[in-house]
N, CA, C and O atoms as a Tripos MOL2 file, in Angstrom:
@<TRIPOS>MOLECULE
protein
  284   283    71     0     0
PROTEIN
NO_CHARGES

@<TRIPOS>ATOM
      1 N         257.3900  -72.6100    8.3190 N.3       1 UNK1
      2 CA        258.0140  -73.0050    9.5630 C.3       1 UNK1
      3 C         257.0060  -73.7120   10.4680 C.2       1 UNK1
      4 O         257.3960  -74.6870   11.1110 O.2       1 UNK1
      5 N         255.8090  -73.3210   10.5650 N.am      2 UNK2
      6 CA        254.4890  -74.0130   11.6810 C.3       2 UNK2
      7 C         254.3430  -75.0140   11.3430 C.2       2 UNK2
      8 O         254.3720  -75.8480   12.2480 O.2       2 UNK2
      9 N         254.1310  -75.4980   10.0580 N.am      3 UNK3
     10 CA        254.1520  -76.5040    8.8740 C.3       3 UNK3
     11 C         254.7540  -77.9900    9.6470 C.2       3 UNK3
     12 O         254.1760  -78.8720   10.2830 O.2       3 UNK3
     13 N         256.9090  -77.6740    9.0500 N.am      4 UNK4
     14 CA        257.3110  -78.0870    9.6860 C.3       4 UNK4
     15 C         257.5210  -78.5550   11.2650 C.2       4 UNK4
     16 O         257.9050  -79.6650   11.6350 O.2       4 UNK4
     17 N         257.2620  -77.7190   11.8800 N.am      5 UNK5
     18 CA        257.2340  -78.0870   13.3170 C.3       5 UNK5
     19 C         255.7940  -78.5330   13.5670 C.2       5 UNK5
     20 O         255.9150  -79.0510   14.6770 O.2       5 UNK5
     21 N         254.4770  -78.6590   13.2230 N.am      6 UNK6
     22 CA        253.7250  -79.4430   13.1270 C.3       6 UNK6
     23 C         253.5470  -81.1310   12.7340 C.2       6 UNK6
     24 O         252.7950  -82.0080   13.1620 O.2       6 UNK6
     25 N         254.7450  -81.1020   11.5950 N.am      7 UNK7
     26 CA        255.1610  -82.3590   11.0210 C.3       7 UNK7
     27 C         256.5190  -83.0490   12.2430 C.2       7 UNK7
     28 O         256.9460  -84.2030   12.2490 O.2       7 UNK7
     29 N         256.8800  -82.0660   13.0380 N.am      8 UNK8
     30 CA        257.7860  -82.9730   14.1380 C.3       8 UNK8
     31 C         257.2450  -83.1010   14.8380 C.2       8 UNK8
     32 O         257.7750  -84.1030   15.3170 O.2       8 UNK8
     33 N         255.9810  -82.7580   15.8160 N.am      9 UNK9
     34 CA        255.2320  -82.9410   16.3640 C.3       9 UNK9
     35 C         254.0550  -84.0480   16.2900 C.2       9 UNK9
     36 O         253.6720  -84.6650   17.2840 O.2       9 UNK9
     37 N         253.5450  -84.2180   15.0330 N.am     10 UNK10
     38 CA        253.0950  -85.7650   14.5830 C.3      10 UNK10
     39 C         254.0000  -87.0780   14.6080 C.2      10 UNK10
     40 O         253.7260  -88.1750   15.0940 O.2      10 UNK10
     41 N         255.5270  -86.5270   13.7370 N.am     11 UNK11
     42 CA        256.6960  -87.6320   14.4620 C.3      11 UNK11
     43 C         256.4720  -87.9240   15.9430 C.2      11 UNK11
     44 O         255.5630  -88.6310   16.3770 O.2      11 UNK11
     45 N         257.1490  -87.4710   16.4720 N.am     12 UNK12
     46 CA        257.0260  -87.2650   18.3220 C.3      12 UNK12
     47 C         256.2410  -88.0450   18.4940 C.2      12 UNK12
     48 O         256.6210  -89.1630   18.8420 O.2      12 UNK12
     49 N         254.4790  -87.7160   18.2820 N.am     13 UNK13
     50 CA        253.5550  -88.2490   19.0320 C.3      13 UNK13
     51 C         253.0780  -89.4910   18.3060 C.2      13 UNK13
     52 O         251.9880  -89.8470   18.7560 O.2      13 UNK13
     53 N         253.5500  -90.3060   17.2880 N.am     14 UNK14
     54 CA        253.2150  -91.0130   16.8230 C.3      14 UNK14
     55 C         254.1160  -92.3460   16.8870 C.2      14 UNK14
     56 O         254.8150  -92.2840   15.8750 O.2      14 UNK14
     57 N         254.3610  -93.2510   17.4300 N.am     15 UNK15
     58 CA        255.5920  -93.9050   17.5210 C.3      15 UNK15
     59 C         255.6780  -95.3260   16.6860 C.2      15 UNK15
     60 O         256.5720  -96.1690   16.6090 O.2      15 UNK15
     61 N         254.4130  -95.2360   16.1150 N.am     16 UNK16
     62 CA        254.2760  -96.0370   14.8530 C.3      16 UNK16
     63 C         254.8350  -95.7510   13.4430 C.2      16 UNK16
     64 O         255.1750  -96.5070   12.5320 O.2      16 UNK16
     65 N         254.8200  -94.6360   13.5450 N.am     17 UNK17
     66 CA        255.6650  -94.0340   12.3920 C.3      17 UNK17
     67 C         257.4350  -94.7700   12.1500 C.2      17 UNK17
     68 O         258.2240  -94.7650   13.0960 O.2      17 UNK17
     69 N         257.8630  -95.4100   10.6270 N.am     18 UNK18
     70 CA        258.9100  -95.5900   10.7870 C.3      18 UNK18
     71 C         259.7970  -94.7580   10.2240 C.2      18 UNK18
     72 O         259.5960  -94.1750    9.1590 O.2      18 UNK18
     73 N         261.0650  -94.6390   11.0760 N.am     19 UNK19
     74 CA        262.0460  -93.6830   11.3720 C.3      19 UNK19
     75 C         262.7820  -93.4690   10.4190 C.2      19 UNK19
     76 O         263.2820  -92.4080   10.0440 O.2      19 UNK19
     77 N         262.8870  -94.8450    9.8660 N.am     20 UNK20
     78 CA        264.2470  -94.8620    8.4240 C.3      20 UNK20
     79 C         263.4890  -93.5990    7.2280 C.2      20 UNK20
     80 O         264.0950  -92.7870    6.5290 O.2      20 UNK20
     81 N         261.5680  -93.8900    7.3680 N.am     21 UNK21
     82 CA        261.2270  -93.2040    6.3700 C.3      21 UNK21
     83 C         261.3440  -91.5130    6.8090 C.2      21 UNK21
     84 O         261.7530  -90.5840    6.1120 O.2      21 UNK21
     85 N         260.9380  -91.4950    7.9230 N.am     22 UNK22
     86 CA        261.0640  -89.9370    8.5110 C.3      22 UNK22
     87 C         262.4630  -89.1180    8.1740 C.2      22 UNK22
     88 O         262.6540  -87.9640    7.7900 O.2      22 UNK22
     89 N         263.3160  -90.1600    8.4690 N.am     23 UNK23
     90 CA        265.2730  -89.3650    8.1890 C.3      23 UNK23
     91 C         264.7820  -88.8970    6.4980 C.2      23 UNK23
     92 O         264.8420  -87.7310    6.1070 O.2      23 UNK23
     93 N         264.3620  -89.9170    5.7400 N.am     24 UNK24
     94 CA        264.4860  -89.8670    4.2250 C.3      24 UNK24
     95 C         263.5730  -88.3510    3.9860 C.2      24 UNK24
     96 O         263.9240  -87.5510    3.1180 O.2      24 UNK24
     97 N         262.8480  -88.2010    4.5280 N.am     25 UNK25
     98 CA        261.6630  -86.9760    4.1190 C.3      25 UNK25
     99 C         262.3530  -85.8660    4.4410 C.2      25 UNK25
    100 O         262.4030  -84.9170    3.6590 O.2      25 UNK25
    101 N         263.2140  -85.8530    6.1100 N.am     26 UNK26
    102 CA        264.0580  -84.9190    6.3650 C.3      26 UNK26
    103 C         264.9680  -84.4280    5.4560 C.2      26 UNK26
    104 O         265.1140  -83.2050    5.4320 O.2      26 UNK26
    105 N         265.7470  -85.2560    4.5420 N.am     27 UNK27
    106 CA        266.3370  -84.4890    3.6780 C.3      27 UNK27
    107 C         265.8950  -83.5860    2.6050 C.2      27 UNK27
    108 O         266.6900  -82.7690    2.1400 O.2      27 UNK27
    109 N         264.8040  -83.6640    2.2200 N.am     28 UNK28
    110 CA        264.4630  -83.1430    0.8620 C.3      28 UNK28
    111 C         265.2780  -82.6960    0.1440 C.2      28 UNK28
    112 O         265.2760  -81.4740   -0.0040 O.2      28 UNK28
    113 N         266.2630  -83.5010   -0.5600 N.am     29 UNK29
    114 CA        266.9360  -83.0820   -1.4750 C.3      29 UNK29
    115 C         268.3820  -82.4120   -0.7480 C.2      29 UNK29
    116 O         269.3360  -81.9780   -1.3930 O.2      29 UNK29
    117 N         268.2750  -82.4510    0.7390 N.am     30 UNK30
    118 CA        269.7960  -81.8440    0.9270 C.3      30 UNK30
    119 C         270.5290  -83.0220    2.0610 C.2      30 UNK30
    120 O         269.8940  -83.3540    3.0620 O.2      30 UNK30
    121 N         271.4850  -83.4170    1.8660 N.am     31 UNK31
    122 CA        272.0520  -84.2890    2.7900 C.3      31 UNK31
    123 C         271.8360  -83.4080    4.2950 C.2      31 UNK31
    124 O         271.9840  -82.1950    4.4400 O.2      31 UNK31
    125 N         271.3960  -84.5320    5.4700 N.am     32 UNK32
    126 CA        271.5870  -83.9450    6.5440 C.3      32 UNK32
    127 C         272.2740  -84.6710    7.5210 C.2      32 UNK32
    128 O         272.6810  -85.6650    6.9190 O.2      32 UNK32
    129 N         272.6630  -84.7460    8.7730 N.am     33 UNK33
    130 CA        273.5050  -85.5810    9.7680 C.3      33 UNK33
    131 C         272.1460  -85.1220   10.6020 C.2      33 UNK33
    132 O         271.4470  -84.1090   10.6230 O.2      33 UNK33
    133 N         272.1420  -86.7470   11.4590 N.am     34 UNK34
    134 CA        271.4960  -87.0520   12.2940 C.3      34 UNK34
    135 C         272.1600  -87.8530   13.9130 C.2      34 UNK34
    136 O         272.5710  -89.0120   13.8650 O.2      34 UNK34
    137 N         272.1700  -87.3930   14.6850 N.am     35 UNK35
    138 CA        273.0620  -87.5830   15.7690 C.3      35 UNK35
    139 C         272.6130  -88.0590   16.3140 C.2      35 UNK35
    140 O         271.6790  -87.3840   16.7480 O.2      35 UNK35
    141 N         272.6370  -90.0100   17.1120 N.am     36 UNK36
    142 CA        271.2180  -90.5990   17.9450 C.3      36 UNK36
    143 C         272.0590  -91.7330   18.6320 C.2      36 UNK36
    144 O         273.1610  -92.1520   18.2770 O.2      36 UNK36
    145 N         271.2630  -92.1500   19.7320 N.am     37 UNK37
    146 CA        272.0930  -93.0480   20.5040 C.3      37 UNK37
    147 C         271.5090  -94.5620   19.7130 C.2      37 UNK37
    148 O         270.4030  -94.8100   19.2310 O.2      37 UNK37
    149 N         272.9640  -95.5560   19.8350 N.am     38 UNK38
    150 CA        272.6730  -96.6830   19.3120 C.3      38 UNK38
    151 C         272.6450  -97.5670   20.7140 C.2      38 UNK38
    152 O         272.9810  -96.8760   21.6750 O.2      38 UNK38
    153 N         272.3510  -98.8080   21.0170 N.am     39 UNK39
    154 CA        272.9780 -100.4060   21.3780 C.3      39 UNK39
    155 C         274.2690 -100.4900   20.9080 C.2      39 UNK39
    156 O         274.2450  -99.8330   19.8670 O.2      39 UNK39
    157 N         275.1960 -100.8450   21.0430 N.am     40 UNK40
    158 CA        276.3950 -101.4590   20.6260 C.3      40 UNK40
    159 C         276.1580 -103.1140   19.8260 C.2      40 UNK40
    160 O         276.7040 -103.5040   18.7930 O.2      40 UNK40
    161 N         275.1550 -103.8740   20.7120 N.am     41 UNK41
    162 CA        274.4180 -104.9610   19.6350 C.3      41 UNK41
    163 C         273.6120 -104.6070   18.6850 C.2      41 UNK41
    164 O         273.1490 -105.4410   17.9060 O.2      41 UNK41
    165 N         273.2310 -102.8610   18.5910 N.am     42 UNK42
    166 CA        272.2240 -103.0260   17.1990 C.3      42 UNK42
    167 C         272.2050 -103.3440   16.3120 C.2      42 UNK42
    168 O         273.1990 -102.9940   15.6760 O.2      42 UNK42
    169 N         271.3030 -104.1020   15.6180 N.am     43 UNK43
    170 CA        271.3790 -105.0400   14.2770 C.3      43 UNK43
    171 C         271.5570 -104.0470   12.9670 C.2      43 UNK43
    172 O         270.5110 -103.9490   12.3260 O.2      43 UNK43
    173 N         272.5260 -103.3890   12.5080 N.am     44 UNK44
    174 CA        272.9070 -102.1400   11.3480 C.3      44 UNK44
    175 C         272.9280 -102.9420   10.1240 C.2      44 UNK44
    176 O         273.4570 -104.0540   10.1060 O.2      44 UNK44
    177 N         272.3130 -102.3600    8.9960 N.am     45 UNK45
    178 CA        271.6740 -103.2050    7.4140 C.3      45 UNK45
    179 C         272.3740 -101.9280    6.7820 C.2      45 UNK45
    180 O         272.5800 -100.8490    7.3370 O.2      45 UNK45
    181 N         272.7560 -102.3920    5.2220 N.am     46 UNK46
    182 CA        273.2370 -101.3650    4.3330 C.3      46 UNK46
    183 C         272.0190 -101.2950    3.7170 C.2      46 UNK46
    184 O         271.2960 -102.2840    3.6060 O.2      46 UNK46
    185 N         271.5670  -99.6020    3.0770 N.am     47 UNK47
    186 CA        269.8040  -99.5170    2.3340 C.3      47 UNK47
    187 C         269.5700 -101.0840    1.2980 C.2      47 UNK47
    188 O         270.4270 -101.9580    1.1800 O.2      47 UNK47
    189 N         268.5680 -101.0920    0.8260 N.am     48 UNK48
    190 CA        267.9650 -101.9660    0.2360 C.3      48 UNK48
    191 C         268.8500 -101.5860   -1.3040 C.2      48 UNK48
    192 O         268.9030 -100.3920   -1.5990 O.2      48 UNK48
    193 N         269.4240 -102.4480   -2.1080 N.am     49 UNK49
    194 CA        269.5230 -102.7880   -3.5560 C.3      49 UNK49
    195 C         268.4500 -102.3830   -4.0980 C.2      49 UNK49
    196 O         267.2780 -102.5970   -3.7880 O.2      49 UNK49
    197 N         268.9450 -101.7270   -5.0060 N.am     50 UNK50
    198 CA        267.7970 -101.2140   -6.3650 C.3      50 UNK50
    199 C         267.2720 -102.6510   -7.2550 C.2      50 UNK50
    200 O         267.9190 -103.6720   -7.4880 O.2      50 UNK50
    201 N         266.1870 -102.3830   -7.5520 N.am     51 UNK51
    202 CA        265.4640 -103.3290   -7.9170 C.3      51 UNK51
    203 C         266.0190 -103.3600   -9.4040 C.2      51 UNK51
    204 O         265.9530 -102.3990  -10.1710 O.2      51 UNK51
    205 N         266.5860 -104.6210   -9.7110 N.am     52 UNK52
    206 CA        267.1390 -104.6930  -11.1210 C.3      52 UNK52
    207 C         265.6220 -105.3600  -12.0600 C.2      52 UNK52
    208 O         264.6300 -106.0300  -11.7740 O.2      52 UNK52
    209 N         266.2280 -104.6590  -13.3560 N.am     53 UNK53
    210 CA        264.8400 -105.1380  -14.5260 C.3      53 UNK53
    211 C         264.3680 -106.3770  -14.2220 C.2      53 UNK53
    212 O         264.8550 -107.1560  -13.4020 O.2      53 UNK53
    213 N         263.3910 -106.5420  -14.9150 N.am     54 UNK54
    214 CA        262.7810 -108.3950  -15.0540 C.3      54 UNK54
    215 C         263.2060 -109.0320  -13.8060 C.2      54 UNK54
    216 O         263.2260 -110.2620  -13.7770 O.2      54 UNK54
    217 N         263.6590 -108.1440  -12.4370 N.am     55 UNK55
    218 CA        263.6390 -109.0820  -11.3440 C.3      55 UNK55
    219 C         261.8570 -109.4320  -10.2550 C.2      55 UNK55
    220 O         261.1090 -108.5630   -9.8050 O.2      55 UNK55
    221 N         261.7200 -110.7010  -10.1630 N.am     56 UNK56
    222 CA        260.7430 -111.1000   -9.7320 C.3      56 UNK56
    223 C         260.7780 -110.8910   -8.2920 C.2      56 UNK56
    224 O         261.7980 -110.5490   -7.6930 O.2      56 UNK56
    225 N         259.4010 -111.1480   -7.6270 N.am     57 UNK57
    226 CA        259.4340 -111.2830   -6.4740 C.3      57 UNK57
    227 C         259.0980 -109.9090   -5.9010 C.2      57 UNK57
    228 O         258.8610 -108.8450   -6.4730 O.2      57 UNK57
    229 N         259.1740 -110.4190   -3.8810 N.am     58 UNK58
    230 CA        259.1470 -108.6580   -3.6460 C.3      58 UNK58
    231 C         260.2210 -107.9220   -3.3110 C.2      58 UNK58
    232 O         261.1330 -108.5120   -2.7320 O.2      58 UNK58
    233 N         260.3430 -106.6730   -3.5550 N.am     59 UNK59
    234 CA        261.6450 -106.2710   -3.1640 C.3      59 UNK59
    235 C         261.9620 -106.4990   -1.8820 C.2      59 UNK59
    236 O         261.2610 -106.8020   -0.9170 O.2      59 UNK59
    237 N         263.9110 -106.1830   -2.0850 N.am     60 UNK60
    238 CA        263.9830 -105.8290   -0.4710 C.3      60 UNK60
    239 C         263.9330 -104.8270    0.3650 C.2      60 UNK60
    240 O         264.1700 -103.6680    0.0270 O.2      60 UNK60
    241 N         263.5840 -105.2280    1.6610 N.am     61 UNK61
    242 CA        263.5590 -103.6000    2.0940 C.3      61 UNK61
    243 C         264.5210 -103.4190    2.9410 C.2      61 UNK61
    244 O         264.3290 -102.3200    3.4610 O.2      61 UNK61
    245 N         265.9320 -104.1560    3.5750 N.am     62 UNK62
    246 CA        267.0570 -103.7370    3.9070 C.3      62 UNK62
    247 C         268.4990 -105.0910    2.9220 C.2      62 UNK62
    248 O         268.5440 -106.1210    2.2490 O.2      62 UNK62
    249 N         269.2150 -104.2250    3.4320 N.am     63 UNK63
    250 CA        270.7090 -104.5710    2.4370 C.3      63 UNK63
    251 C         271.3060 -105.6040    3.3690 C.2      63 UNK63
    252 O         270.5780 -105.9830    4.2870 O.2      63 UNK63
    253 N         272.6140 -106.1550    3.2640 N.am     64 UNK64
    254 CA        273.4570 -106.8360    3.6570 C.3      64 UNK64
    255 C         273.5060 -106.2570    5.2080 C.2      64 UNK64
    256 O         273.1780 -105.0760    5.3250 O.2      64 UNK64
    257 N         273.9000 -107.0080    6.4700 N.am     65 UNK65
    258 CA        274.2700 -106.8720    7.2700 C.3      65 UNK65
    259 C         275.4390 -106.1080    7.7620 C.2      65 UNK65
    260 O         276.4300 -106.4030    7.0930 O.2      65 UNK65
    261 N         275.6040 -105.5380    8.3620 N.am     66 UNK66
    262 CA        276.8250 -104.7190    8.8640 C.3      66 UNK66
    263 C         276.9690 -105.1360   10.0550 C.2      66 UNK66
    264 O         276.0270 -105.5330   10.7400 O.2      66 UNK66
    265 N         278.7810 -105.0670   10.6280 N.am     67 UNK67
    266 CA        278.8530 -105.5900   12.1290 C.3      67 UNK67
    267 C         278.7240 -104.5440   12.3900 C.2      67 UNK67
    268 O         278.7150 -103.4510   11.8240 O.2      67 UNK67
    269 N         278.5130 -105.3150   14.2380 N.am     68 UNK68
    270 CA        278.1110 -104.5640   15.5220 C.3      68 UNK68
    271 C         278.9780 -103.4030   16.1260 C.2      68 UNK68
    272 O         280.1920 -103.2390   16.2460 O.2      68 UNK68
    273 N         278.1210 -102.8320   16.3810 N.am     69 UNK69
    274 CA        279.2900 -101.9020   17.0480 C.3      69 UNK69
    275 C         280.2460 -102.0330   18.7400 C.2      69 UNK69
    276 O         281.0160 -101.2840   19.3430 O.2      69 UNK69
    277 N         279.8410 -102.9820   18.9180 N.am     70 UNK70
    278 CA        279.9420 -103.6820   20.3070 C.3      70 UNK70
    279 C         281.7940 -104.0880   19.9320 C.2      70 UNK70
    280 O         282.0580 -104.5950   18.8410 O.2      70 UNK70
    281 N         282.7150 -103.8500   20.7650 N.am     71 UNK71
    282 CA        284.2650 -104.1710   20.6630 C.3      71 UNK71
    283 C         284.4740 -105.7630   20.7960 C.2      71 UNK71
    284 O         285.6060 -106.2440   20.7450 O.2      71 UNK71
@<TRIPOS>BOND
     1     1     2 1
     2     2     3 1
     3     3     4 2
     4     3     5 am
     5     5     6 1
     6     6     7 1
     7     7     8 2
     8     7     9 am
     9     9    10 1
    10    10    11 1
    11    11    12 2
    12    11    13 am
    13    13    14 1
    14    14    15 1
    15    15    16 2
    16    15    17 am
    17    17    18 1
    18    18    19 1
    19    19    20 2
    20    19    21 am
    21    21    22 1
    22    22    23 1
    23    23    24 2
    24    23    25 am
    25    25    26 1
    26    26    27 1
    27    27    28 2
    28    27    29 am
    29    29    30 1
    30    30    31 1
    31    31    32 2
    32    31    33 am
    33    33    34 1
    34    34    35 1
    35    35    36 2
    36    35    37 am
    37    37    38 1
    38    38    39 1
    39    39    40 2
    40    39    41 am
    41    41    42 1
    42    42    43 1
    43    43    44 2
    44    43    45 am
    45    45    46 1
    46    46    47 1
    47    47    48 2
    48    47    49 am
    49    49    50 1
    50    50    51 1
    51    51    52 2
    52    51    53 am
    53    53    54 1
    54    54    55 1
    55    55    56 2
    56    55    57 am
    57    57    58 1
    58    58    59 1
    59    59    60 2
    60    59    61 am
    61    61    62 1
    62    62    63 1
    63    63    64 2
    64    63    65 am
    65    65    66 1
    66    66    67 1
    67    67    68 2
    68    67    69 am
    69    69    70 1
    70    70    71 1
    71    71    72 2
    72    71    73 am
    73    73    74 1
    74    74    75 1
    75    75    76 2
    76    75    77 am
    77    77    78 1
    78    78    79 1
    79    79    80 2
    80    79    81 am
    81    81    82 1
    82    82    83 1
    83    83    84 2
    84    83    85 am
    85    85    86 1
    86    86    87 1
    87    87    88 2
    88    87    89 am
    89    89    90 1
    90    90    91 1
    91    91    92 2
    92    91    93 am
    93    93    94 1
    94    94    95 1
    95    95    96 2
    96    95    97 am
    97    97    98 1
    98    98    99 1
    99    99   100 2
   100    99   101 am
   101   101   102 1
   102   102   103 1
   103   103   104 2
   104   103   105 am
   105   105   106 1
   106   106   107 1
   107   107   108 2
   108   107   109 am
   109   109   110 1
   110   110   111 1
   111   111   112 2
   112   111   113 am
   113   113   114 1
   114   114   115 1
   115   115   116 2
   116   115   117 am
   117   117   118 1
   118   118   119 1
   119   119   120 2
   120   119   121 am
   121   121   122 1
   122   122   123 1
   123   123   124 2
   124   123   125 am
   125   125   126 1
   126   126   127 1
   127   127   128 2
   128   127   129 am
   129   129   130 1
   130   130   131 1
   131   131   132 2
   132   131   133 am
   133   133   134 1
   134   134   135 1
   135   135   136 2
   136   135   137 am
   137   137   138 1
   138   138   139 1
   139   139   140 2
   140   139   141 am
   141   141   142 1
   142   142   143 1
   143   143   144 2
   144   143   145 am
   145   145   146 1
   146   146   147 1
   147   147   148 2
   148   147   149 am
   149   149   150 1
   150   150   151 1
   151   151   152 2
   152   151   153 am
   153   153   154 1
   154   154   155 1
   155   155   156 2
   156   155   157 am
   157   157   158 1
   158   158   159 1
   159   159   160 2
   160   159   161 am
   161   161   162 1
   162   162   163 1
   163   163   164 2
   164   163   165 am
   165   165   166 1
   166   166   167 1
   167   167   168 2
   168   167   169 am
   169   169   170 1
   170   170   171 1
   171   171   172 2
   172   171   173 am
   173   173   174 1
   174   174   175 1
   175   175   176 2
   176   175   177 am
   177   177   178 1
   178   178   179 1
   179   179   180 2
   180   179   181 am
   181   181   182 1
   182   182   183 1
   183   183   184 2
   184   183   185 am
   185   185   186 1
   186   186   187 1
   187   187   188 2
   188   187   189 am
   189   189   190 1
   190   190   191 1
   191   191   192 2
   192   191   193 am
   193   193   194 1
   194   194   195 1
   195   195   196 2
   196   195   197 am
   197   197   198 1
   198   198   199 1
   199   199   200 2
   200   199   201 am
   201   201   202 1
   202   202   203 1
   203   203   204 2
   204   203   205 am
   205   205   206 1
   206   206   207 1
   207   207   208 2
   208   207   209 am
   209   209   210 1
   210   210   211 1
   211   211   212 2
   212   211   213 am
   213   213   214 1
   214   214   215 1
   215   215   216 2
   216   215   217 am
   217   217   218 1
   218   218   219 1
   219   219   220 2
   220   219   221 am
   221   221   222 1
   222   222   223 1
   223   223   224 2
   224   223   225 am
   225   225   226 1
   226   226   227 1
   227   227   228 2
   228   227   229 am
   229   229   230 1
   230   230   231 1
   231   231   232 2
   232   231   233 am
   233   233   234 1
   234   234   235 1
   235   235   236 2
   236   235   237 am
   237   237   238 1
   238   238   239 1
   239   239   240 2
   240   239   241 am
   241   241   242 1
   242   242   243 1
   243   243   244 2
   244   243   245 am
   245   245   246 1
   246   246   247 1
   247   247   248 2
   248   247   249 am
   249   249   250 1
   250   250   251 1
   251   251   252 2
   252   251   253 am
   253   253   254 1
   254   254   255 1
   255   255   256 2
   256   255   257 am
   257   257   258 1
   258   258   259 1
   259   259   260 2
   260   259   261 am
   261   261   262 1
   262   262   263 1
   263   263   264 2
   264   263   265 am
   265   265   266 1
   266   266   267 1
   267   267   268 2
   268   267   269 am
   269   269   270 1
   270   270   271 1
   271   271   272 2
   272   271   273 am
   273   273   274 1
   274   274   275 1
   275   275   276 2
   276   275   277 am
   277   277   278 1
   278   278   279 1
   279   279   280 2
   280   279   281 am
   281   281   282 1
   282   282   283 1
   283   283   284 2
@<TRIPOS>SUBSTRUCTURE
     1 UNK1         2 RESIDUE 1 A UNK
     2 UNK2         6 RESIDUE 1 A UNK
     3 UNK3        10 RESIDUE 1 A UNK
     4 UNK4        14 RESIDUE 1 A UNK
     5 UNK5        18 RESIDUE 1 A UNK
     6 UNK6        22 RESIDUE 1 A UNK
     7 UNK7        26 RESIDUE 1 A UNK
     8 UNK8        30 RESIDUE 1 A UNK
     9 UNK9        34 RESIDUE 1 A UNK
    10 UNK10       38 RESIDUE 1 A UNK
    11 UNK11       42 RESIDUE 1 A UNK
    12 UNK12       46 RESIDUE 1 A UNK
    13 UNK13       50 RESIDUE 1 A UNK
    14 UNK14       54 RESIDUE 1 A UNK
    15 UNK15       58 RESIDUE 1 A UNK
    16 UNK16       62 RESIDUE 1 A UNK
    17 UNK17       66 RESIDUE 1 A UNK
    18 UNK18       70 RESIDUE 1 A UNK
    19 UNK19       74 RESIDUE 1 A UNK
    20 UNK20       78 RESIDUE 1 A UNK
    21 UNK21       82 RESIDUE 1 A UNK
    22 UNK22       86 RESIDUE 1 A UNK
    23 UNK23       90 RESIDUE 1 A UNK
    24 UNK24       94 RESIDUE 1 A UNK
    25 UNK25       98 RESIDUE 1 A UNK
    26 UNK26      102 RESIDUE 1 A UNK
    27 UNK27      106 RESIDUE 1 A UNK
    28 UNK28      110 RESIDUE 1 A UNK
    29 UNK29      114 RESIDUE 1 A UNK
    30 UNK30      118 RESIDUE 1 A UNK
    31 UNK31      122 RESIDUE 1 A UNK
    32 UNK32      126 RESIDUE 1 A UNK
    33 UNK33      130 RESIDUE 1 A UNK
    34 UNK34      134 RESIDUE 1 A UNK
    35 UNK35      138 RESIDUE 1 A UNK
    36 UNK36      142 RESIDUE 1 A UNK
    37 UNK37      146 RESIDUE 1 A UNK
    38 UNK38      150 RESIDUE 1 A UNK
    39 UNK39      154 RESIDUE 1 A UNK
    40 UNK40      158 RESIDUE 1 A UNK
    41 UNK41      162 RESIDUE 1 A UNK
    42 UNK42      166 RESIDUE 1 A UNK
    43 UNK43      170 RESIDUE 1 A UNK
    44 UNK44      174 RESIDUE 1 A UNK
    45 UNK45      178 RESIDUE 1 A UNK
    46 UNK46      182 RESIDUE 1 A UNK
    47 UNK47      186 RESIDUE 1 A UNK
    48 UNK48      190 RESIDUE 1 A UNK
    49 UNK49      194 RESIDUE 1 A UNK
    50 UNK50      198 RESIDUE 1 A UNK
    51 UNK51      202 RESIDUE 1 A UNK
    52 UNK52      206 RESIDUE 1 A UNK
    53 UNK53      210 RESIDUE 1 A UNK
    54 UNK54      214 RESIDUE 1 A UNK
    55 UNK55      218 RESIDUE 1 A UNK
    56 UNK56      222 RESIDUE 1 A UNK
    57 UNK57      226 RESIDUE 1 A UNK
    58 UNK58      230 RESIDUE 1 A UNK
    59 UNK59      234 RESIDUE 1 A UNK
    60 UNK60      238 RESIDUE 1 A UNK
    61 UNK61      242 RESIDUE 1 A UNK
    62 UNK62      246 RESIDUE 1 A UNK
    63 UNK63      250 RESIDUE 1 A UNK
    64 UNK64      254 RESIDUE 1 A UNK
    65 UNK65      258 RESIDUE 1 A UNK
    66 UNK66      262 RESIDUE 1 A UNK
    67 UNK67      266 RESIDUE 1 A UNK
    68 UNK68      270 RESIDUE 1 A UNK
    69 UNK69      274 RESIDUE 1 A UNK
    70 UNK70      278 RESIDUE 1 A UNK
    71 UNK71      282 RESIDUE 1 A UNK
């Protein structure tokens, strides 16, 4: 438990840290819900495509665009 709350406490104070990777660590293996305020213009991406065989280049690191949440 100190562990963990040591590891939210480096989150917190670190704001270089990115977030998409922090949610991913949060799960370890169990789906969780995360409850956070958006923009209504925020720019929302579906995850990155799996890297298919013999594909060149560098991967991607976000998916197709999603609309806004703005009405």
């Amino acid at each position: 438990m100190t562990d963990w709350a040591r590891q939210m406490l480096r989150v917190v104070a670190d704001s270089a840290y990115p977030a998409i990777k922090w949610l991913s660590d949060l799960q370890q293996g169990h789906p969780i819900t995360i409850i956070t305020r958006l923009r209504l213009d925020a720019a929302l991406y579906d995850p990155a495509p799996e890297r298919g065989a013999g594909q060149r280049g560098r991967p991607r690191l976000k998916g197709d665009r999603l609309p806004t949440l703005a009405p």
